[in-house]
PDB file of N, CA, C and O in Angstrom:
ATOM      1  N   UNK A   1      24.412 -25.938  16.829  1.00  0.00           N
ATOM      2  CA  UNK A   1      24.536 -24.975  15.758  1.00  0.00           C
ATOM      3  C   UNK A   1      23.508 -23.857  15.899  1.00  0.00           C
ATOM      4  O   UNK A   1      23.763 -22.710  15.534  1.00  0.00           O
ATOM      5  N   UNK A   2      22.295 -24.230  16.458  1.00  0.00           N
ATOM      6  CA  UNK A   2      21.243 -23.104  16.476  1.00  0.00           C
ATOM      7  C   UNK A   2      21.899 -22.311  17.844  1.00  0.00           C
ATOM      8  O   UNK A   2      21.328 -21.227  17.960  1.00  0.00           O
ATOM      9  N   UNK A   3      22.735 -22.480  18.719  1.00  0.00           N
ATOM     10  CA  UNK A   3      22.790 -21.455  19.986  1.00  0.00           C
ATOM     11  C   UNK A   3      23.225 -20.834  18.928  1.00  0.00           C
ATOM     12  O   UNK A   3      22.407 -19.994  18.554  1.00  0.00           O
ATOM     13  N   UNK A   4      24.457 -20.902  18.082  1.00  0.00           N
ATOM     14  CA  UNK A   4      25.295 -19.829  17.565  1.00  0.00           C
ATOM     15  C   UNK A   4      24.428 -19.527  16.459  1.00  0.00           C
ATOM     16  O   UNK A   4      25.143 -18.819  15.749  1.00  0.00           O
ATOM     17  N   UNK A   5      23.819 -19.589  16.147  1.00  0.00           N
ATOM     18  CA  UNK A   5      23.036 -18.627  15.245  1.00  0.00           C
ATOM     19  C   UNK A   5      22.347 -18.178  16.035  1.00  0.00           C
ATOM     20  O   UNK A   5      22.253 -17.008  15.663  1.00  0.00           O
ATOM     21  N   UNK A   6      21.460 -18.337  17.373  1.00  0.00           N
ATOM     22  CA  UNK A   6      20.488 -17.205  18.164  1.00  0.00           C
ATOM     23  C   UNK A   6      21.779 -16.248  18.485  1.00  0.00           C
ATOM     24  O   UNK A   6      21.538 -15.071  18.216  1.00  0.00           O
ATOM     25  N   UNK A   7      22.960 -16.462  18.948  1.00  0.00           N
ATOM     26  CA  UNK A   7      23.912 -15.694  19.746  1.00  0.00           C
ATOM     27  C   UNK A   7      24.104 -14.761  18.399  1.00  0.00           C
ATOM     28  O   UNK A   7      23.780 -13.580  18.528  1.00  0.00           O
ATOM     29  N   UNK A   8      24.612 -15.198  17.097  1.00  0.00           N
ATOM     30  CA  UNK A   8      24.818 -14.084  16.073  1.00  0.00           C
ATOM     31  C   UNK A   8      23.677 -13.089  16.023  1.00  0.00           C
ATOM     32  O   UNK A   8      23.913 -11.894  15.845  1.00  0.00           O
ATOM     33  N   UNK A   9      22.071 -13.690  16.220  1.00  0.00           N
ATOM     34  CA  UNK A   9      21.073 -12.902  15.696  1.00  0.00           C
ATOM     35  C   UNK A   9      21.341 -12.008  16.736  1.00  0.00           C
ATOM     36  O   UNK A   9      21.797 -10.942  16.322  1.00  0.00           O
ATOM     37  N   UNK A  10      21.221 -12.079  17.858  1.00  0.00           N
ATOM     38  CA  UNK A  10      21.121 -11.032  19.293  1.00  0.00           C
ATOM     39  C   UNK A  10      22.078  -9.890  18.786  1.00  0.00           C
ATOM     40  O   UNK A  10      21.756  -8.702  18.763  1.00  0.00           O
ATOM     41  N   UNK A  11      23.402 -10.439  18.345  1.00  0.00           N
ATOM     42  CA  UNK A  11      24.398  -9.512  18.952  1.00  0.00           C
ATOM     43  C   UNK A  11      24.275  -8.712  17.630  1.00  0.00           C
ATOM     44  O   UNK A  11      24.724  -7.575  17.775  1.00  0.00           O
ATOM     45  N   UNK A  12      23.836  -8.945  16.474  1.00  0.00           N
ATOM     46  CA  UNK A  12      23.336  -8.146  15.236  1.00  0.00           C
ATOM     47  C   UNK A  12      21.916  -7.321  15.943  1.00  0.00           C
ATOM     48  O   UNK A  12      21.852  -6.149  15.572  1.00  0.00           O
ATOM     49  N   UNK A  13      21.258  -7.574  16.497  1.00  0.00           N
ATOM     50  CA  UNK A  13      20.229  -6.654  16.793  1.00  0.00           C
ATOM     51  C   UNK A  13      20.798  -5.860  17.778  1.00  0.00           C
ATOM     52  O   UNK A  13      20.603  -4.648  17.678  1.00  0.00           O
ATOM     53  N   UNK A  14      21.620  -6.375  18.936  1.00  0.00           N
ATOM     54  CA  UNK A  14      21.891  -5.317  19.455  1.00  0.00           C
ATOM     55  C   UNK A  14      22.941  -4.255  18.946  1.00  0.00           C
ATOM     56  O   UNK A  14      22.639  -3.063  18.993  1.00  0.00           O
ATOM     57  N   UNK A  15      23.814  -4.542  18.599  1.00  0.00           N
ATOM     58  CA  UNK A  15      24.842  -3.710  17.074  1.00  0.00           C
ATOM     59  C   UNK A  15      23.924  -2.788  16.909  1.00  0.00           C
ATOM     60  O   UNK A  15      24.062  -1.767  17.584  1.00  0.00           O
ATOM     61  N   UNK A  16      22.809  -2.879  16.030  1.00  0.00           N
ATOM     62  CA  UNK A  16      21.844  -2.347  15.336  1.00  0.00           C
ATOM     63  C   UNK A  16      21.692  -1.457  16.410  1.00  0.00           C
ATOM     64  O   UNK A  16      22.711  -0.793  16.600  1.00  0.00           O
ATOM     65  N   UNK A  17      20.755  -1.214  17.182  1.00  0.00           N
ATOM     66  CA  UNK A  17      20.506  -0.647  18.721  1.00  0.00           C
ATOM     67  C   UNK A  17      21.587   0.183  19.259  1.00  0.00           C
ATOM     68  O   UNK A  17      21.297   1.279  19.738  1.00  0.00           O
ATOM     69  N   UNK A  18      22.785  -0.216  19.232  1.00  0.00           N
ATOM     70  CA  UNK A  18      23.620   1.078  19.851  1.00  0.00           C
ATOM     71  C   UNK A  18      24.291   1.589  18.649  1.00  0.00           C
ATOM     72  O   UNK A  18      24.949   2.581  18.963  1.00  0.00           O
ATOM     73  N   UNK A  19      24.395   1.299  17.335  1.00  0.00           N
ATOM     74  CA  UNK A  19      24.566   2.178  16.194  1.00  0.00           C
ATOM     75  C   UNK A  19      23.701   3.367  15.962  1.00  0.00           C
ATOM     76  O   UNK A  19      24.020   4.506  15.624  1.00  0.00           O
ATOM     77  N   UNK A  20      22.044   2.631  16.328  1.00  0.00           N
ATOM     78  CA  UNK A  20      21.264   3.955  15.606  1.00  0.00           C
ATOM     79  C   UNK A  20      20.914   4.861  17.165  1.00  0.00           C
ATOM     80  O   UNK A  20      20.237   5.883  17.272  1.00  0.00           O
ATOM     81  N   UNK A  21      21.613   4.105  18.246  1.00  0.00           N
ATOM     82  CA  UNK A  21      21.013   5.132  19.217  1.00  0.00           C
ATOM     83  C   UNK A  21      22.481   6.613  19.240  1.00  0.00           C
ATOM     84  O   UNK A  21      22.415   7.827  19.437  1.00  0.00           O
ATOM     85  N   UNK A  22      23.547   5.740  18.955  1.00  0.00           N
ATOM     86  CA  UNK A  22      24.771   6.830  18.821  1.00  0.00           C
ATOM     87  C   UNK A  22      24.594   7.795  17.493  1.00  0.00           C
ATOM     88  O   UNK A  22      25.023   8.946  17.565  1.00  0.00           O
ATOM     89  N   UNK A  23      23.915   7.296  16.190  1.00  0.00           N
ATOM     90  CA  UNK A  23      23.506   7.902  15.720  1.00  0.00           C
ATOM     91  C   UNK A  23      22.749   9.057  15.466  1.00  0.00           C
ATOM     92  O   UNK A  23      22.855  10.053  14.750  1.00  0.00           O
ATOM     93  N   UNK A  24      21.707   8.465  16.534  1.00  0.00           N
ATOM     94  CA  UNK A  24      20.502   9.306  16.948  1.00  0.00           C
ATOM     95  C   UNK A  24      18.912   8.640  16.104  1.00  0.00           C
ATOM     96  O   UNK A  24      17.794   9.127  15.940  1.00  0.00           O
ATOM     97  N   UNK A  25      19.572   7.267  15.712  1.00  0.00           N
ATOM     98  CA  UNK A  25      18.142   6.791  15.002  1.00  0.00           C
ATOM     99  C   UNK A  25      17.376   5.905  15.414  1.00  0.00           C
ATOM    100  O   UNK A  25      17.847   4.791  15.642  1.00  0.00           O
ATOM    101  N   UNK A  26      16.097   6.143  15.602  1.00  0.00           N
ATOM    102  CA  UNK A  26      14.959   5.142  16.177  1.00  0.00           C
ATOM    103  C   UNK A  26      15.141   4.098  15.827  1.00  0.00           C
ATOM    104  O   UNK A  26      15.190   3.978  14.603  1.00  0.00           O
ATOM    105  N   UNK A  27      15.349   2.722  16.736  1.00  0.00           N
ATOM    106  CA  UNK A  27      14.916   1.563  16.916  1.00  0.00           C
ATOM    107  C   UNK A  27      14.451   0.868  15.741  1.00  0.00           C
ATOM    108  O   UNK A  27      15.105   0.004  15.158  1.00  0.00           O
ATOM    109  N   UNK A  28      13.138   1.325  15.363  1.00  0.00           N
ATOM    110  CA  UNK A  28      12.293   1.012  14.544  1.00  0.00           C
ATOM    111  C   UNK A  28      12.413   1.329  13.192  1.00  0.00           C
ATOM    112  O   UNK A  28      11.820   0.738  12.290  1.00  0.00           O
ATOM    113  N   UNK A  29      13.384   2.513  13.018  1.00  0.00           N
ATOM    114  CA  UNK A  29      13.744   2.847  11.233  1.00  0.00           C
ATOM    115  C   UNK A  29      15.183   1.533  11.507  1.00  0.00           C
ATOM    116  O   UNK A  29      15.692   0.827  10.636  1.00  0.00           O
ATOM    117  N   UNK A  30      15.368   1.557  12.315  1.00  0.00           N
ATOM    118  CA  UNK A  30      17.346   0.480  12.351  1.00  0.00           C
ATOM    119  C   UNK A  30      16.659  -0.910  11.328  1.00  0.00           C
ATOM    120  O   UNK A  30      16.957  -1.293  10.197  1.00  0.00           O
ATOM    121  N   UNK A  31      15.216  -1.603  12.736  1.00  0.00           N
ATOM    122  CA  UNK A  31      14.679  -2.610  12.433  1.00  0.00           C
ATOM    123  C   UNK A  31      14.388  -2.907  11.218  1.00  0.00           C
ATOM    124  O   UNK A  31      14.603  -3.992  10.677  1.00  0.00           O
ATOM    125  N   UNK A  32      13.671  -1.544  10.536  1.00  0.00           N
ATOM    126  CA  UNK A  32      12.907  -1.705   9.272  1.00  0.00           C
ATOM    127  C   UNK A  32      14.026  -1.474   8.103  1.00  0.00           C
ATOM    128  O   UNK A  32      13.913  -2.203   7.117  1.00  0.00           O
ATOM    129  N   UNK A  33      14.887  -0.710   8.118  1.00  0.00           N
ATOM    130  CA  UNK A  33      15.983  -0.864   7.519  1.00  0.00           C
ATOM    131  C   UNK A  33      17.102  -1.804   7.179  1.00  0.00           C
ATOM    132  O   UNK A  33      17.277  -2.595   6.252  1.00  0.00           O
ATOM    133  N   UNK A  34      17.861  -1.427   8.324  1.00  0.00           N
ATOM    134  CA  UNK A  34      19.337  -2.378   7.976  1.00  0.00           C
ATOM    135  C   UNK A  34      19.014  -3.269   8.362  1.00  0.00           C
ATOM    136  O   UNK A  34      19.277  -4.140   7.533  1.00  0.00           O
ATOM    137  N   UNK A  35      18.316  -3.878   9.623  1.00  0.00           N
ATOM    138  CA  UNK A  35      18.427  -5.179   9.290  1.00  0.00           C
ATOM    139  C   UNK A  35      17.532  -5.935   8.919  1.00  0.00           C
ATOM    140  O   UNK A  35      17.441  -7.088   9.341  1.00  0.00           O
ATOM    141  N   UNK A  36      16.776  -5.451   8.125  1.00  0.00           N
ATOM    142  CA  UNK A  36      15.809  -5.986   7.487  1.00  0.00           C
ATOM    143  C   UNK A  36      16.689  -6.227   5.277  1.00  0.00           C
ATOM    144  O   UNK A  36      16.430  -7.098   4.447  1.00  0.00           O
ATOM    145  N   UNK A  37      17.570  -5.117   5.188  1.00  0.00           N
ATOM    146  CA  UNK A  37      18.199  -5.451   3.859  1.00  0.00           C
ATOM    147  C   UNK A  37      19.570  -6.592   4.539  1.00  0.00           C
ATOM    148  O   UNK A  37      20.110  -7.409   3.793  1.00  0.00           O
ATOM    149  N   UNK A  38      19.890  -6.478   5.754  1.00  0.00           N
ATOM    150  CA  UNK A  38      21.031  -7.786   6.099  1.00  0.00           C
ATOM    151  C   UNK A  38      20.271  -8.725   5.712  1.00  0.00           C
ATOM    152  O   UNK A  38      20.868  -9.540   5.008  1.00  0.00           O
ATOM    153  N   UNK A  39      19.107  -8.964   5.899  1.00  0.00           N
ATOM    154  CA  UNK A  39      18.477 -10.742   5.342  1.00  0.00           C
ATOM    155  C   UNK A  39      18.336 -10.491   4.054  1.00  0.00           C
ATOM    156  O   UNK A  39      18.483 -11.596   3.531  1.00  0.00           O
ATOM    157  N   UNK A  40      18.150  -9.747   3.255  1.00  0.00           N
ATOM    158  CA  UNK A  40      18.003  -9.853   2.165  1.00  0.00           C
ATOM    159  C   UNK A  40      19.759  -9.678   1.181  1.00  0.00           C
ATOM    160  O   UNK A  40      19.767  -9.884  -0.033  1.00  0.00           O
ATOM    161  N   UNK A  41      20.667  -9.413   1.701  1.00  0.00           N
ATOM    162  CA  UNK A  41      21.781  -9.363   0.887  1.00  0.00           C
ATOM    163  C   UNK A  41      22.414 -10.633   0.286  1.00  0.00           C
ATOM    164  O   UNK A  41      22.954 -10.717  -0.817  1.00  0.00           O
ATOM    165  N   UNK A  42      22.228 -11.767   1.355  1.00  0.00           N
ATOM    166  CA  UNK A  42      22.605 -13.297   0.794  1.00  0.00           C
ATOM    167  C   UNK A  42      21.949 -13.735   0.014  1.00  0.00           C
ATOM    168  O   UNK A  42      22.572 -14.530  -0.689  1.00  0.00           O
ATOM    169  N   UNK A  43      20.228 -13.543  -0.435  1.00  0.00           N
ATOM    170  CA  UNK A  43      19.639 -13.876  -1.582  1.00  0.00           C
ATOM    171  C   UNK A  43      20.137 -13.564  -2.717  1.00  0.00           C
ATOM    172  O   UNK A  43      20.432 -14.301  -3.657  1.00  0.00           O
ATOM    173  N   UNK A  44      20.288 -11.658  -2.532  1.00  0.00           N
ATOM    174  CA  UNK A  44      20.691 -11.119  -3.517  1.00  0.00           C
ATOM    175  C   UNK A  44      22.123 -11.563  -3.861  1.00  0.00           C
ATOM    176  O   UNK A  44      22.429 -11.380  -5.040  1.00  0.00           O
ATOM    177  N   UNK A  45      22.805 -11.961  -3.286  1.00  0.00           N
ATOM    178  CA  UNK A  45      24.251 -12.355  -3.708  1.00  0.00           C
ATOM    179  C   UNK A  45      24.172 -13.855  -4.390  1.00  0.00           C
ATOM    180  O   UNK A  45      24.841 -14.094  -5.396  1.00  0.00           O
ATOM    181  N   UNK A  46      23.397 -14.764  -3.845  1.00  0.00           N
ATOM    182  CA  UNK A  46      22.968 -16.291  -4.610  1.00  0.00           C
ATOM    183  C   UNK A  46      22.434 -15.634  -5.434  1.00  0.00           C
ATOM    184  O   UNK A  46      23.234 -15.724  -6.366  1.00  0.00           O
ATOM    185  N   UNK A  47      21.742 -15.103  -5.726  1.00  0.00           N
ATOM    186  CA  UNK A  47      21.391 -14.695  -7.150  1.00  0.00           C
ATOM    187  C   UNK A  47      22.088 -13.983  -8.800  1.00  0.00           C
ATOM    188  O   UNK A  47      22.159 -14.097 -10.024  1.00  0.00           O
ATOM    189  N   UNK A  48      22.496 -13.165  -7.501  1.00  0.00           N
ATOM    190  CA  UNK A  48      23.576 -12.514  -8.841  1.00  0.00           C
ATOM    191  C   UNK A  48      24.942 -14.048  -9.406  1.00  0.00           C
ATOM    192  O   UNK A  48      25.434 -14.255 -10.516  1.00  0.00           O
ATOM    193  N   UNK A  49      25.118 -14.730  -8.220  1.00  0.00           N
ATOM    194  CA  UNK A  49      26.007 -15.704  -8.988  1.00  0.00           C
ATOM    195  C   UNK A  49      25.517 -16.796  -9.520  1.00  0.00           C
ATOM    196  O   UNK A  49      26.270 -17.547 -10.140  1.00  0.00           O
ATOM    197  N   UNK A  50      24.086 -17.100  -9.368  1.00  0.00           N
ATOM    198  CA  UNK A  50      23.807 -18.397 -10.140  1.00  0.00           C
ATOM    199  C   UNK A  50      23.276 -17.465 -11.702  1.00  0.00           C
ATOM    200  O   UNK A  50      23.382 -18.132 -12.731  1.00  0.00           O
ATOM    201  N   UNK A  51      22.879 -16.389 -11.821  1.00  0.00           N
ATOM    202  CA  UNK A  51      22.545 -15.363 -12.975  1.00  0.00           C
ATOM    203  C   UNK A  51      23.869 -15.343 -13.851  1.00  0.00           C
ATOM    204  O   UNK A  51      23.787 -15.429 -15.077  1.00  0.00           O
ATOM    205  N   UNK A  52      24.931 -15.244 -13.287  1.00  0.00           N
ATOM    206  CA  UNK A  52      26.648 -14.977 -13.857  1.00  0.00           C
ATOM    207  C   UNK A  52      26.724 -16.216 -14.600  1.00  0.00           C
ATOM    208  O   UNK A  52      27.226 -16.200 -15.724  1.00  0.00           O
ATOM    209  N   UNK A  53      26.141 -17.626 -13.936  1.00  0.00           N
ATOM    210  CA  UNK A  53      26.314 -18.442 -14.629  1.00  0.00           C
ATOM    211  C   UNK A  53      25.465 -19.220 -15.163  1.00  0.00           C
ATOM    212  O   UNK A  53      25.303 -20.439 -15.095  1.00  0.00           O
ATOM    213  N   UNK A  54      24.770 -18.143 -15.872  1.00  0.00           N
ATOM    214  CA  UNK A  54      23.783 -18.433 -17.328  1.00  0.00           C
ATOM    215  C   UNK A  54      22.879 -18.960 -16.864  1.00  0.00           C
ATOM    216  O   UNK A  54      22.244 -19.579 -17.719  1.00  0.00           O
ATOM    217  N   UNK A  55      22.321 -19.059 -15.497  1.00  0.00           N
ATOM    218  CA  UNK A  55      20.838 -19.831 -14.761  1.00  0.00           C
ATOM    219  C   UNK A  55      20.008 -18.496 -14.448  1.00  0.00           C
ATOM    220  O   UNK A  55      20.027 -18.506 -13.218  1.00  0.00           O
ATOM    221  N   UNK A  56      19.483 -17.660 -14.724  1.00  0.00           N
ATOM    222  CA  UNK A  56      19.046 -16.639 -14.774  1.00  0.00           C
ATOM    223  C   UNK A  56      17.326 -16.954 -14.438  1.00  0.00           C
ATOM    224  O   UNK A  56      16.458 -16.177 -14.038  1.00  0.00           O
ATOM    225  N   UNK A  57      17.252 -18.468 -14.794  1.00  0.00           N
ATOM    226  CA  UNK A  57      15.842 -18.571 -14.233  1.00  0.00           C
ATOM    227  C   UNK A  57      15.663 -19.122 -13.037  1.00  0.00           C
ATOM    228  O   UNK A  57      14.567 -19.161 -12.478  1.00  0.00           O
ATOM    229  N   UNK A  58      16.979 -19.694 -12.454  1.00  0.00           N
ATOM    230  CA  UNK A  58      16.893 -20.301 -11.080  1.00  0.00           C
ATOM    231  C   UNK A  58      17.036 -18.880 -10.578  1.00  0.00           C
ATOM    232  O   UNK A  58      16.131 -18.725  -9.757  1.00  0.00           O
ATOM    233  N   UNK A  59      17.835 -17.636 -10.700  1.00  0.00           N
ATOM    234  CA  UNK A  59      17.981 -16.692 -10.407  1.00  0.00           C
ATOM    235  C   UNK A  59      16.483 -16.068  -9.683  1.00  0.00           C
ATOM    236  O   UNK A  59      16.405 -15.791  -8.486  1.00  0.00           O
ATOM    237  N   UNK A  60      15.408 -15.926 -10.608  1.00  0.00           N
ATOM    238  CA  UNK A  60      14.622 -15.224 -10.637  1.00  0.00           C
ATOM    239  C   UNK A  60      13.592 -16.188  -9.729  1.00  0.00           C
ATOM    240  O   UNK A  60      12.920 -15.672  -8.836  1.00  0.00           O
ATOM    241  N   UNK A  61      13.520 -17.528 -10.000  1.00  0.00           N
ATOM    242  CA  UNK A  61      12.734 -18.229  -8.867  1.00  0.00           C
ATOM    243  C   UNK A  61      13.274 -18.396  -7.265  1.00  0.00           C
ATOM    244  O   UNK A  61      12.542 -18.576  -6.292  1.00  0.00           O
ATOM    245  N   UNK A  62      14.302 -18.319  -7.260  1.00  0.00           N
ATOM    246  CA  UNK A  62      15.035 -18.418  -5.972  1.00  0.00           C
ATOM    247  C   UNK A  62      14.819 -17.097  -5.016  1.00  0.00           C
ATOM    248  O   UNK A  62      14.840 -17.016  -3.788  1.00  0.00           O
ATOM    249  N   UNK A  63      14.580 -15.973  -6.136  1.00  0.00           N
ATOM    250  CA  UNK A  63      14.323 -14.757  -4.955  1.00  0.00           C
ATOM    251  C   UNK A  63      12.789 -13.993  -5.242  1.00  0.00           C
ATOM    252  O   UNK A  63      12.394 -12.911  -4.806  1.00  0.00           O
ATOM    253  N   UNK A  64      12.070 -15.000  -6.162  1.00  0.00           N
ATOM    254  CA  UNK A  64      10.098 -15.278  -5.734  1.00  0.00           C
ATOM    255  C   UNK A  64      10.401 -16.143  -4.329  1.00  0.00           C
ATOM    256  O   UNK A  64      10.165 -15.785  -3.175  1.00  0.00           O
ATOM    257  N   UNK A  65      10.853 -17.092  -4.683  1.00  0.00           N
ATOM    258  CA  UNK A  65      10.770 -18.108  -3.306  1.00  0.00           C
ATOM    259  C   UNK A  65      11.140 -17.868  -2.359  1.00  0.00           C
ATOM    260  O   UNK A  65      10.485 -18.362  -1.441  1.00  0.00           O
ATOM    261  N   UNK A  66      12.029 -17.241  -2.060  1.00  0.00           N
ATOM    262  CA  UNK A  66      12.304 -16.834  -1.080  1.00  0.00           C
ATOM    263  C   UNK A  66      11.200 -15.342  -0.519  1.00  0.00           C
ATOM    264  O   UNK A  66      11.094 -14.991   0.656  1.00  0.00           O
ATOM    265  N   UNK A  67      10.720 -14.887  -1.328  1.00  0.00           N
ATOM    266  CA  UNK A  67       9.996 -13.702  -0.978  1.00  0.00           C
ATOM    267  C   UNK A  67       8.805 -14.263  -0.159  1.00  0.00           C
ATOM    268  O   UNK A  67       8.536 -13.857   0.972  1.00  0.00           O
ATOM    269  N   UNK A  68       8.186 -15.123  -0.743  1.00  0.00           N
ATOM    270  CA  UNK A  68       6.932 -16.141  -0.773  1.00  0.00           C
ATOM    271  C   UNK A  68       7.451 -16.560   0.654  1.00  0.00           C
ATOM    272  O   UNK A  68       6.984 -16.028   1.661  1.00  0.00           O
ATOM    273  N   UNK A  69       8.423 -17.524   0.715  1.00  0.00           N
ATOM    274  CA  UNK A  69       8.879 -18.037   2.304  1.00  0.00           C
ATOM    275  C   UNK A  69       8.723 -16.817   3.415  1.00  0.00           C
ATOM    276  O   UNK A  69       7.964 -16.915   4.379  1.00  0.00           O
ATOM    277  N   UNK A  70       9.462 -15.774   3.175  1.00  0.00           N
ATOM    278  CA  UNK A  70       9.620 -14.761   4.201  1.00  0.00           C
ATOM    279  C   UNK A  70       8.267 -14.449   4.461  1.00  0.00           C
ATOM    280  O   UNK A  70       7.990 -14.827   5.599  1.00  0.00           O
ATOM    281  N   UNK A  71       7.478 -14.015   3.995  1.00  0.00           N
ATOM    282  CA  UNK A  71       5.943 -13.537   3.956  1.00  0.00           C
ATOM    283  C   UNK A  71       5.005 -14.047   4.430  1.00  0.00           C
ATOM    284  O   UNK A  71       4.047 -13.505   4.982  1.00  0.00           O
ATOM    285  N   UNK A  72       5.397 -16.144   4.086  1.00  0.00           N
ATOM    286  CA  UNK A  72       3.776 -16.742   4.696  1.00  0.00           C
ATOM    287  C   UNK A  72       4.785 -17.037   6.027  1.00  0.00           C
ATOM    288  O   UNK A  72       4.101 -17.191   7.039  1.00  0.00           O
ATOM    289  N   UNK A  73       6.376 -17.165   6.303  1.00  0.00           N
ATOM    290  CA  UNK A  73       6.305 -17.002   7.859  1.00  0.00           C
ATOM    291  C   UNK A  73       6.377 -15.950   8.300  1.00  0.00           C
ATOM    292  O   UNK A  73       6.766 -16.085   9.460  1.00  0.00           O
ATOM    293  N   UNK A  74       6.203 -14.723   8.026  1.00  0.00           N
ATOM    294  CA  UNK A  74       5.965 -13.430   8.909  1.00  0.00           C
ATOM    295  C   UNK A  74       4.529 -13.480   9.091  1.00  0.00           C
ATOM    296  O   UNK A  74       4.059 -13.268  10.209  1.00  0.00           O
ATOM    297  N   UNK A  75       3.592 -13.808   7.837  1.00  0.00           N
ATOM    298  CA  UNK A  75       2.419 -14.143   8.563  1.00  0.00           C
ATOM    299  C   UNK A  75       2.065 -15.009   9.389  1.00  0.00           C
ATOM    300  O   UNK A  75       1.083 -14.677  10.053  1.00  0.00           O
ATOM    301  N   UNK A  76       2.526 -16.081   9.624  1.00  0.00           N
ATOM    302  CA  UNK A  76       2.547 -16.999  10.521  1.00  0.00           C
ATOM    303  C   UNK A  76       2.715 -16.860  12.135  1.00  0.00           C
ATOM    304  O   UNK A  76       2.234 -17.423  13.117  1.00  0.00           O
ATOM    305  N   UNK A  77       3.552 -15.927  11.919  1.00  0.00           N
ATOM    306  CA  UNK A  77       4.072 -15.700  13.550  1.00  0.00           C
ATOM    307  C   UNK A  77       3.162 -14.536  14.075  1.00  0.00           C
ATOM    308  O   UNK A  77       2.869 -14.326  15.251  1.00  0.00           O
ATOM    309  N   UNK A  78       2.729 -13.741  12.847  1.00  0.00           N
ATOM    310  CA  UNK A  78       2.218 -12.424  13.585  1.00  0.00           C
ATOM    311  C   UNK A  78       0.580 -12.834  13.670  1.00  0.00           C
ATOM    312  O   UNK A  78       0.036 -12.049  14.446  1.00  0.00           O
ATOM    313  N   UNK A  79      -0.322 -13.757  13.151  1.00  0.00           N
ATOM    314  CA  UNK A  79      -1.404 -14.281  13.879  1.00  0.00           C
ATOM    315  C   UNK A  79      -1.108 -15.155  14.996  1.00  0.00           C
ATOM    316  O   UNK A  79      -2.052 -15.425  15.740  1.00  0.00           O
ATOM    317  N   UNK A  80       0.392 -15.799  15.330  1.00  0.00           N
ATOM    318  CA  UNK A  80       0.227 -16.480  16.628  1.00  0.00           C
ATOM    319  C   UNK A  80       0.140 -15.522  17.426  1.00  0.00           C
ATOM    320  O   UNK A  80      -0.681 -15.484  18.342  1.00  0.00           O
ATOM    321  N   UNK A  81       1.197 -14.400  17.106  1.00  0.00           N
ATOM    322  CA  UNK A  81       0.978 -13.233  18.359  1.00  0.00           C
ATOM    323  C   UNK A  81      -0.210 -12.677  18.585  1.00  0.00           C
ATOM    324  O   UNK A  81      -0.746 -12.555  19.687  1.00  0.00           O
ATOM    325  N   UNK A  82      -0.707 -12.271  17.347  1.00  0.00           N
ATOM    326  CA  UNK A  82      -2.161 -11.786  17.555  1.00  0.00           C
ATOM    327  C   UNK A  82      -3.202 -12.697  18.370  1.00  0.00           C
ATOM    328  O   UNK A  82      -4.043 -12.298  19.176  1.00  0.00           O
ATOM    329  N   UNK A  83      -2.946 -14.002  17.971  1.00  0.00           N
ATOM    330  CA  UNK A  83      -3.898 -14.977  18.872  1.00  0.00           C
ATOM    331  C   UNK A  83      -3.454 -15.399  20.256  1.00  0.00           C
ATOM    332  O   UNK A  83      -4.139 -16.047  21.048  1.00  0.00           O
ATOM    333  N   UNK A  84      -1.995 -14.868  20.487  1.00  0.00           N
ATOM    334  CA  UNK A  84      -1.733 -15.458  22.221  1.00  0.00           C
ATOM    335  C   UNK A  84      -2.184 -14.384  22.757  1.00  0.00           C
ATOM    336  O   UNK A  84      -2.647 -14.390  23.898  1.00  0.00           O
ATOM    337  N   UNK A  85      -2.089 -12.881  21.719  1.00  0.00           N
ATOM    338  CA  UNK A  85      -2.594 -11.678  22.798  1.00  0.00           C
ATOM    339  C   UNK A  85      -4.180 -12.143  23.361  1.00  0.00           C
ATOM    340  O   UNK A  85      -4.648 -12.174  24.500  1.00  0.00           O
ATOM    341  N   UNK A  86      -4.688 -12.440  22.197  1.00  0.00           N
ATOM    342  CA  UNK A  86      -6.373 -12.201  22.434  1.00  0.00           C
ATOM    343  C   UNK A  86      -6.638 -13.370  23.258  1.00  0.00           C
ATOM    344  O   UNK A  86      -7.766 -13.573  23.708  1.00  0.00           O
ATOM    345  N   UNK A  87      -5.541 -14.241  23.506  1.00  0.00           N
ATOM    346  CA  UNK A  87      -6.186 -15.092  24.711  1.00  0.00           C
ATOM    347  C   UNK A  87      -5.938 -14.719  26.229  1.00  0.00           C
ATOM    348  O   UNK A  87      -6.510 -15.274  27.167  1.00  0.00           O
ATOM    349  N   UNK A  88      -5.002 -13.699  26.342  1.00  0.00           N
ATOM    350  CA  UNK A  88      -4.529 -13.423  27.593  1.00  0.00           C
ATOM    351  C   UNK A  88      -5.616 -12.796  28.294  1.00  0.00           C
ATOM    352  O   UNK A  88      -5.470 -12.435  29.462  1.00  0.00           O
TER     353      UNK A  88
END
């Protein structure tokens, strides 16, 4: 199950990559942009439907928690990088 989710992630980044290059848009606005709101649209969609049905506080903890998750592993990965650089 994880090949096909690395194979979806690739072929979404590369999508991304020849959209904004036919476009004419940097790499790095694509990254920081679209697919950075693609991870965030399935929260927002669990949310709006557990909110529809009167749970409005699972609503509101589900997308803290999830904010909280995304954050301590983006920090996570970006001191490993920082620490494999500084060992090289």
């Amino acid at each position: 199950m994880t090949h096909h989710n690395d194979s979806f992630s690739y072929i979404m980044v590369w999508m991304a990559d020849v959209i904004g290059q036919v476009a004419g848009i940097p790499i790095e606005i694509m990254g920081l942009t679209f697919l950075a709101a693609g991870t965030s649209v399935p929260d927002l969609i669990t949310s709006v439907i557990v909110a529809k049905k009167g749970l409005g506080d699972m609503a509101v903890s589900s997308s803290i928690g999830m904010y909280c998750f995304y954050e301590s592993y983006s920090m996570t990965n970006m001191i490993r990088i920082i620490s494999d650089t500084n060992n090289d």
